[in-house]
C-alpha positions as CSV (number, residue, x, y, z in Angstrom):
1,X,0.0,0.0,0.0
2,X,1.4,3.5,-0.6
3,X,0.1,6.9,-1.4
4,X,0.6,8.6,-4.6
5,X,-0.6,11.7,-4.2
6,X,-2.0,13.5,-1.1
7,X,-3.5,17.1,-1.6
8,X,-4.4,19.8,1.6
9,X,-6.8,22.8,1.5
10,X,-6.6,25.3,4.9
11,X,-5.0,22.2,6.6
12,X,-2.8,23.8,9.4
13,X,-0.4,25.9,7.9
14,X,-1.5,25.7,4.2
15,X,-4.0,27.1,1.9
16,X,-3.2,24.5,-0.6
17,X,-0.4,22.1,-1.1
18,X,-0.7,18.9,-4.0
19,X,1.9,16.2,-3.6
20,X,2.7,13.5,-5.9
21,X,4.3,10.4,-4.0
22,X,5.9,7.4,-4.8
23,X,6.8,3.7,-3.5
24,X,9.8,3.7,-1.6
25,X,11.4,6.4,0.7
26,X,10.5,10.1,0.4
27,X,12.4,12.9,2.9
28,X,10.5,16.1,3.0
29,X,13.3,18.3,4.7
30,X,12.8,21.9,5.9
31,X,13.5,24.2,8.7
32,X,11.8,23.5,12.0
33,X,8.0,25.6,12.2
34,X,7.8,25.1,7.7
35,X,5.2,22.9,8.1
36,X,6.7,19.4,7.2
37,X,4.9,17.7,10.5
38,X,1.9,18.9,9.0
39,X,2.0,17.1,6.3
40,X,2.2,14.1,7.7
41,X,0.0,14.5,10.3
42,X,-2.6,15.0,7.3
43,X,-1.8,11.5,6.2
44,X,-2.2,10.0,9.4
45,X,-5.3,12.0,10.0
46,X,-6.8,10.2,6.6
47,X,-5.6,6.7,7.9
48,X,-7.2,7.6,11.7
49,X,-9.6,10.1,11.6
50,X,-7.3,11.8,14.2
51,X,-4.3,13.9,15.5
52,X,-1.6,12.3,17.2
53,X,-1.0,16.3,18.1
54,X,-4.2,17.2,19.4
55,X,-7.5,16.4,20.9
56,X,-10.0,18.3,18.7
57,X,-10.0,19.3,14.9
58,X,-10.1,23.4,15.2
59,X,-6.0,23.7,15.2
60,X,-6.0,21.9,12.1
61,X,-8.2,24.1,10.2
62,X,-5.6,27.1,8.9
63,X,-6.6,30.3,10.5
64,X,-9.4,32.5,8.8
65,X,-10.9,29.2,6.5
66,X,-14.2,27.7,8.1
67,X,-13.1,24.3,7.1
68,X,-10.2,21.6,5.7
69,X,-10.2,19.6,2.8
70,X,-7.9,16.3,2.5
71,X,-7.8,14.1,-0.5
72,X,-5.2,11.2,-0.7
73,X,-5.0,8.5,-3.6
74,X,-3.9,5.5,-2.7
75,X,-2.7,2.4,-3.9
76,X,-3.0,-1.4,-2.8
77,X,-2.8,-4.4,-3.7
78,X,-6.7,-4.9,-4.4
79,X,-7.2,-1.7,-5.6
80,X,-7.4,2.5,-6.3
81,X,-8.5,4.8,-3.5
82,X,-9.7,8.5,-3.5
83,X,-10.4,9.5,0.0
84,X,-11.3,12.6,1.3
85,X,-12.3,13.9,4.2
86,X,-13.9,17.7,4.8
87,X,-12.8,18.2,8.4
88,X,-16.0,20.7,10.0
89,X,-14.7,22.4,13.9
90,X,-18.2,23.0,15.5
91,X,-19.9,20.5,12.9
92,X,-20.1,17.1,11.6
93,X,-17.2,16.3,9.4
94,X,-17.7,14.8,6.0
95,X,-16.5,11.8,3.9
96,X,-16.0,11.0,0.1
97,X,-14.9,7.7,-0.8
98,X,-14.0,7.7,-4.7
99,X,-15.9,11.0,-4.9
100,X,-19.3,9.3,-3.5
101,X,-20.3,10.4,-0.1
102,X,-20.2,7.6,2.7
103,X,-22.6,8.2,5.6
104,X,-20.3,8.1,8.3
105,X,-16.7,9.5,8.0
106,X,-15.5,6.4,10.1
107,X,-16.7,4.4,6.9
108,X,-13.1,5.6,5.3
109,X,-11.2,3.8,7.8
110,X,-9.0,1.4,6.9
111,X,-8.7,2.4,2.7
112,X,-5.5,3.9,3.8
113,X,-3.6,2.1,6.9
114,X,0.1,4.0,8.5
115,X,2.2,4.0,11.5
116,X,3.4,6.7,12.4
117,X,6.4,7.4,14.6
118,X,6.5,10.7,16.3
119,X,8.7,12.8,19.2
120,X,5.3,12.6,21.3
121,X,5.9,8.8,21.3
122,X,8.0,9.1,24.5
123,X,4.7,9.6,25.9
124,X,3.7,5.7,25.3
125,X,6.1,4.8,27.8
126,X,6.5,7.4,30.5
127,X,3.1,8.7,29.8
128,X,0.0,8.3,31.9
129,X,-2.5,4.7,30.8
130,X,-4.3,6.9,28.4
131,X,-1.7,7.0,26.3
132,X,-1.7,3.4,25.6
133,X,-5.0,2.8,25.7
134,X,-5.0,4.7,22.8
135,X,-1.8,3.0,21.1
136,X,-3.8,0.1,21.6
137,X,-7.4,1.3,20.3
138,X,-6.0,3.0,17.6
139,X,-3.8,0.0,16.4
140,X,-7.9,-2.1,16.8
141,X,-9.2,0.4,14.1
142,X,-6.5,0.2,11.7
143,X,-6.6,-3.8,11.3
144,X,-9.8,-3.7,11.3
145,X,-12.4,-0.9,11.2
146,X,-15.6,-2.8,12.9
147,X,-13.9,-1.6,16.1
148,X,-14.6,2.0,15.4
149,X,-17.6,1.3,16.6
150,X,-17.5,-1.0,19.1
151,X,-14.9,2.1,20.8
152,X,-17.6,4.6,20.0
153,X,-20.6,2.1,21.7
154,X,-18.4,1.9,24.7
155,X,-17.3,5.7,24.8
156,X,-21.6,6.4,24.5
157,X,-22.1,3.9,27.4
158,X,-19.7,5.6,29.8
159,X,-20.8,8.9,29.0
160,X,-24.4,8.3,29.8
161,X,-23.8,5.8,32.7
162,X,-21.4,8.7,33.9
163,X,-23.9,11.8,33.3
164,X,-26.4,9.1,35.5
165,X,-23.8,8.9,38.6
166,X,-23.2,12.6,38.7
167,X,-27.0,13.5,38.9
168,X,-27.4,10.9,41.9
169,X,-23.9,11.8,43.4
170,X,-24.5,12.2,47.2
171,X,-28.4,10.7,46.7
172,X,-28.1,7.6,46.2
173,X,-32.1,7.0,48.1
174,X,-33.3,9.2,44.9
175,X,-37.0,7.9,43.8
176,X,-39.8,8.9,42.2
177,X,-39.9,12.3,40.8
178,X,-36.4,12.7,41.2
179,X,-35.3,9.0,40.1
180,X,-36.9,9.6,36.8
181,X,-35.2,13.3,36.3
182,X,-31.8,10.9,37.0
183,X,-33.1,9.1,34.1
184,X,-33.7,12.1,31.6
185,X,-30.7,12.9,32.5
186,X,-28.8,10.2,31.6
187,X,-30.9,9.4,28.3
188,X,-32.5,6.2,27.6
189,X,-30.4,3.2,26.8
190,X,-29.5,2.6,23.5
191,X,-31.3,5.9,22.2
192,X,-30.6,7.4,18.7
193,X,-28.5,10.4,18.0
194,X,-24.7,9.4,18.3
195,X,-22.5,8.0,15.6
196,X,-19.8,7.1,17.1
197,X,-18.5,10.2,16.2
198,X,-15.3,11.7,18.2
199,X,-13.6,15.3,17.0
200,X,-16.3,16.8,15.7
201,X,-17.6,13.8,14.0
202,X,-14.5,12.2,13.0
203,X,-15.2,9.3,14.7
204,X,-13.1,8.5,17.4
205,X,-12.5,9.4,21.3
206,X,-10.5,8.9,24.2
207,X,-11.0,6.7,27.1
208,X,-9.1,8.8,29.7
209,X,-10.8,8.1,32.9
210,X,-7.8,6.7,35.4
211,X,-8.0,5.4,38.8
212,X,-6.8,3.1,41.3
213,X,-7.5,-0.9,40.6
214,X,-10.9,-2.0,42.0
215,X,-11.5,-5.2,42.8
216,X,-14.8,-6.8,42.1
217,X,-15.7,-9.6,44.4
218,X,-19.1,-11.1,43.2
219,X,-20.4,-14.7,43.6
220,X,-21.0,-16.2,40.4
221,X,-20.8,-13.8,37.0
222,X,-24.6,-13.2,36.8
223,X,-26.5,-10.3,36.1
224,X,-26.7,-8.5,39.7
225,X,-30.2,-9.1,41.5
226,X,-29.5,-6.9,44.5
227,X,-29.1,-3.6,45.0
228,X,-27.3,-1.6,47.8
229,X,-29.2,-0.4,50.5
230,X,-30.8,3.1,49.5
231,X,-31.2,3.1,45.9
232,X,-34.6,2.5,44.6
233,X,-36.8,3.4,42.4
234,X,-36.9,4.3,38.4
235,X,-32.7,5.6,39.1
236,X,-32.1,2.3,40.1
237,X,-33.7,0.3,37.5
238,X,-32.1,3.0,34.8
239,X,-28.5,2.4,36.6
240,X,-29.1,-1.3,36.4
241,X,-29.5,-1.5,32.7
242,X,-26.9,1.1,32.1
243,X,-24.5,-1.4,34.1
244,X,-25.8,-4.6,31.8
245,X,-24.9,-2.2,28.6
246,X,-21.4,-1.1,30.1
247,X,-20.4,-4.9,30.6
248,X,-21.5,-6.0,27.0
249,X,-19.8,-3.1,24.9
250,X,-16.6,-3.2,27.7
251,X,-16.5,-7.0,27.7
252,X,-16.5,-7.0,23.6
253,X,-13.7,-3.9,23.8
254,X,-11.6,-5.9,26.4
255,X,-11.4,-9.2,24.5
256,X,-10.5,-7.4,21.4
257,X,-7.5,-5.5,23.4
258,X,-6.4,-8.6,25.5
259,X,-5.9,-10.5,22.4
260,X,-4.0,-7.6,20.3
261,X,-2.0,-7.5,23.3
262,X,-1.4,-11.3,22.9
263,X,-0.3,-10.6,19.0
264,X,1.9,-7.8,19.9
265,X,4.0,-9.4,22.5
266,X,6.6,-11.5,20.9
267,X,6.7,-8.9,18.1
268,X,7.5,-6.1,21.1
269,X,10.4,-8.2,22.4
270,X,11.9,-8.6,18.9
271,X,11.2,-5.2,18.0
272,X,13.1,-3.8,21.1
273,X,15.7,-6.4,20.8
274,X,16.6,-5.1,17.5
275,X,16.2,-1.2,17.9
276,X,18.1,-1.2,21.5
277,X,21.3,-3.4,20.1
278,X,23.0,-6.3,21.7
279,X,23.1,-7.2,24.8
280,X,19.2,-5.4,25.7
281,X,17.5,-7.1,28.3
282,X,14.1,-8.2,27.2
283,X,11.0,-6.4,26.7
284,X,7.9,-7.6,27.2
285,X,3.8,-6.4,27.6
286,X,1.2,-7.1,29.3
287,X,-2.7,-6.4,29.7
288,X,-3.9,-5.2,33.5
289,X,-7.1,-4.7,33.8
290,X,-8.0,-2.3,36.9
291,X,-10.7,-5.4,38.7
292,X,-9.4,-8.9,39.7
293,X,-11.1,-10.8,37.6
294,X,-14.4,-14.1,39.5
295,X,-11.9,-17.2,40.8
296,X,-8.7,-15.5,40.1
297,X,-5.8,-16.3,42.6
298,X,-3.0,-14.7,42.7
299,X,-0.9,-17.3,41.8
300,X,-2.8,-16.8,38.4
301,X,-1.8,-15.2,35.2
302,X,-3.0,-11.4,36.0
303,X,-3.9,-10.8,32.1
304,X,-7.3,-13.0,31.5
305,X,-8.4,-14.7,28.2
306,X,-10.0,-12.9,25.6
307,X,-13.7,-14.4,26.4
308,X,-15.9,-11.6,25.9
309,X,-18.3,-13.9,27.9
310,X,-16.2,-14.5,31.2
311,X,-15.1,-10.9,30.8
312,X,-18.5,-9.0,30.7
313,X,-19.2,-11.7,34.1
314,X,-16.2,-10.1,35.7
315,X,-17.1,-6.1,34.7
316,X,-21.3,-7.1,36.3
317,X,-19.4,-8.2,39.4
318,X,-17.5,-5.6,39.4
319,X,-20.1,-3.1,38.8
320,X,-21.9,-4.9,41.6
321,X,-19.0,-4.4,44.4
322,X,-18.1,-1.1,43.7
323,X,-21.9,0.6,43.3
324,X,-21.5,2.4,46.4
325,X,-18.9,4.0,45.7
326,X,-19.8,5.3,42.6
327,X,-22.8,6.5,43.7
328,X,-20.3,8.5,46.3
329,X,-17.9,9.8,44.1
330,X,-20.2,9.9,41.0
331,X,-17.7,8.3,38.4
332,X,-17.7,5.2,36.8
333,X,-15.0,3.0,38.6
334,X,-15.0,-0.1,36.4
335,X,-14.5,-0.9,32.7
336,X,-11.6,-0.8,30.0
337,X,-11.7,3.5,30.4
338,X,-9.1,2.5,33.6
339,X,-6.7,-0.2,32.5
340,X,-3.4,0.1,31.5
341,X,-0.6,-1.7,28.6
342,X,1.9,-2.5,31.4
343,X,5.7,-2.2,29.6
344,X,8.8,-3.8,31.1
345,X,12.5,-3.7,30.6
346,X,13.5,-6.6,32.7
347,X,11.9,-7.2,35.6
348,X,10.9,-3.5,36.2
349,X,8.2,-1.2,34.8
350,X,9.7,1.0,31.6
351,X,7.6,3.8,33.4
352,X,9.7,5.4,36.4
353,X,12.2,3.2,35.5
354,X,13.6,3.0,32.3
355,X,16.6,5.2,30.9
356,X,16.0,7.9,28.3
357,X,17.7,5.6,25.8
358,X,15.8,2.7,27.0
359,X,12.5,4.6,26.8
360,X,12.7,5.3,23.1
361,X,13.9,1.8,22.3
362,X,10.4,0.6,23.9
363,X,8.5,3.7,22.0
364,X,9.9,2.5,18.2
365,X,9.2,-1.2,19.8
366,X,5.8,-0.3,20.5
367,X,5.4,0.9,16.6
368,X,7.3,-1.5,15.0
369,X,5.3,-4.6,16.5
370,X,1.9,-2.4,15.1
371,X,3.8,-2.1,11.7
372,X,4.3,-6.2,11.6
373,X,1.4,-6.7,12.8
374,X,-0.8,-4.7,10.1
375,X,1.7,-5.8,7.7
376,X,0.9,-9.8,8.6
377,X,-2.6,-9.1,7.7
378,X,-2.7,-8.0,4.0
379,X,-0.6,-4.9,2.6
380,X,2.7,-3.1,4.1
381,X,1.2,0.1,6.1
382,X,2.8,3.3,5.1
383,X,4.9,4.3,7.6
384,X,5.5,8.3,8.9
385,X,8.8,9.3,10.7
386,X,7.8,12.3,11.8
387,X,11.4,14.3,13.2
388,X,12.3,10.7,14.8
389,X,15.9,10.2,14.1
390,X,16.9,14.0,15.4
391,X,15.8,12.3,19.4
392,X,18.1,9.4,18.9
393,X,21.6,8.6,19.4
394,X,23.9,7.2,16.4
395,X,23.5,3.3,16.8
396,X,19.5,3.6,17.7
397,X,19.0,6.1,14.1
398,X,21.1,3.5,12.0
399,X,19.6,0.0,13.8
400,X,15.9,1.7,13.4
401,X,16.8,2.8,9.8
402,X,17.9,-0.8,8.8
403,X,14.7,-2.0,9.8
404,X,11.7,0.0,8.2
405,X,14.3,0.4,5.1
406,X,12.5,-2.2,3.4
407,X,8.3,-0.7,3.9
408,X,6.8,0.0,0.2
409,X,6.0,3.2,1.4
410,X,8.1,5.3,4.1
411,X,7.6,9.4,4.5
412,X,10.2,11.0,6.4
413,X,10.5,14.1,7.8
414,X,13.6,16.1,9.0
415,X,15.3,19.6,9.6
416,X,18.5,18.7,7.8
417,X,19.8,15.9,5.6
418,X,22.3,14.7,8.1
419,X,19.5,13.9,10.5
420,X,18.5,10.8,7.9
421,X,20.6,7.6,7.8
422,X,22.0,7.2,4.1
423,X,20.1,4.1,4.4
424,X,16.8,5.7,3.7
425,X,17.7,7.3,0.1
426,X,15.3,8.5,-2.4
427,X,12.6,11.1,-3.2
428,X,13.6,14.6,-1.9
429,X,11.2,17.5,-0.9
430,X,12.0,21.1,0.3
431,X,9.2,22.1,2.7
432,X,8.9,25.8,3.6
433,X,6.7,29.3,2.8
434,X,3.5,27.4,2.4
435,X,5.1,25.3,-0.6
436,X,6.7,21.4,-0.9
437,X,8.9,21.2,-4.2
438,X,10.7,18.1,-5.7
439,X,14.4,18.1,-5.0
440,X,15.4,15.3,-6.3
């Protein structure tokens, strides 16, 4: 798979920009602040529907222009793409898949797939579990699109269930009248009206709550019958179905990020291996979820299977133990929005522990393992370097150089040609004023 041509209107800092592209490696070098991450950042934004940079879509529309236009060609082995993607702050953004419109923008996903490595990849590792619960979602989506949507059925869950908590905060012997404005509140389950949509309907979102690990200490895995003493009423029979529908859309979310997790593991080890050089103590990853899963001892594996079944058991149980609480603090203390990719170097947790070297030898790990993994299902992904080989030392620049060398597709960006290993030759650009021009 590569791109052949990849065309911005008011993205960021250009009012129009048309590059033609080509298999192999392509360098667009330029000054820092010219606008090469931009460019980029536009092609992942057509492979994600999102930023790596920021949270919401304004910043990327150029200052003055009510809206951005990408369009990106692109090639694979099955066929000729034309996507593009009219990106709306304020409003629903807007899709066109080989100039027909599609009714949901997230119906674009996966026509172009990328990796892209980036200086706010440091983050993955010393970051906070957000951080890779994104990696993790976001690497979901790419292989395979369906989970757009099971993210965005998760993400509509928590919010309501959440809204629900807060409005009963501090009242948890709400009923009647006041049970059933709880429940207006909240919004009925499974109601129309949300798409799944994330930055201003480009269909994707964060799952950033955090907290300490709860554990859930139920008696068998069913459905709770019981309810804690002082909530009754219409509330209560709202918060109980709102529980049923976080443990089906978190269970089906979990399984699918236990066993990525499981994929990515002996391809994280090799990865770091070969990035960090000989003589690297192993890396290796691992799934926690923030609940201790029905009949698990602690002689036990802590990362369960990926059964969607025994998993949604474990979140109702959970649910179930920590009600109280939640009605207390009114925030949702269970469910994938609070687990974590745990990373070692060793024995020890990479975060708080590893070196600065060490840290960016998990980071590339992290996105070389999503590279071979997308590439083991169909197509090489095209892979962005976004100003990587500036943050590393000599040996870590030539090692990580030798090994995406061979993608179809590889765009790299850079402030001067010394930063790029002679490993990487090819296509040329000169990024600055606005304009991109061949080189050579």
């Amino acid at each position: 798979m590569h791109l052949t041509r990849l065309a911005l209107t008011d993205f960021r800092s250009y009012a129009g920009v048309d590059l033609s592209l080509e298999p192999g490696v392509s360098t667009l070098l330029g000054a820092n602040g010219q606008g090469k991450t931009n460019l980029v950042e536009a092609a992942a934004y057509v492979a994600t529907l999102g930023s790596h940079r920021v949270a919401t879509d304004a910043p990327l529309v150029r200052s003055g222009a009510e809206r951005a236009i990408l369009r990106a060609a692109v090639t694979s082995g099955a066929r000729d793409s034309l996507v593009e993607i009219e990106i709306n702050p304020g409003r629903a953004n807007r899709a066109r898949l080989n100039r027909a419109p599609v009714t949901r923008p997230r119906q674009v996903l996966g026509v172009l797939r990328a990796v892209l490595f980036a200086p706010e990849d440091l983050a993955l590792v010393k970051g906070d579990p957000d951080q890779r619960r994104r990696f993790l979602d976001d690497l979901l989506v790419t292989s395979a699109p369906r989970y757009a949507g099971v993210r965005a059925d998760y993400e509509r869950v928590l919010r309501q269930r959440t809204a629900l908590l807060k409005s009963l905060r501090g009242h948890p012997g709400r009923t009647g009248r006041a049970g059933a404005r709880a429940y207006a509140h909240a919004g009925a389950p499974g109601e129309a009206g949300h798409d799944g949509a994330g930055q201003n309907g480009a269909d994707r979102g964060e799952l950033a709550q955090d907290g300490a690990p709860q554990d859930g200490t139920g008696q068998d895995g069913a459905p709770r019958t019981g309810r804690p003493a002082g909530l009754a009423g219409p509330a209560a029979r709202t918060l109980d179905v709102w529980d049923e529908h976080l443990a089906t859309a978190g269970a089906e979310l979990l399984a699918a990020r236990i066993a990525l997790t499981a994929t990515l593991r002996p391809l994280v080890a090799r990865s770091y291996s070969a990035v960090a050089g000989a003589g690297a103590v192993e890396a290796g990853i691992s799934y926690r979820q923030s609940l201790r899963m029905p009949g698990l001892s602690g002689a036990e594996p802590a990362e369960p299977a990926a059964d969607a079944a025994r998993l949604a058991d474990g979140l109702r149980e959970a649910l179930a133990a920590v009600r109280g609480e939640e009605l207390e603090r009114g925030v949702c203390l269970v469910g994938p929005h609070r687990d974590d990719l745990e990373l070692r170097i060793g024995d020890l947790p990479a975060r708080g522990y590893a070196s600065h070297g060490e840290s960016w030898s998990m980071a590339l790990a992290l996105r070389l393992s999503a590279f071979e993994a997308l590439r083991g299902n169909g197509d090489d992904p095209v892979l962005l370097l976004d100003d990587v080989f500036a943050e590393l030392d000599t040996g870590r620049r030539e090692r990580l150089a030798g090994l995406v060398a061979g993608a179809e597709q590889v765009l790299v960006t850079a402030a001067v040609p010394a930063d790029v290993p002679a490993t990487l030759h090819g296509a040329r650009f000169d990024v600055g004023g606005g304009r991109v021009t061949r080189a050579g």
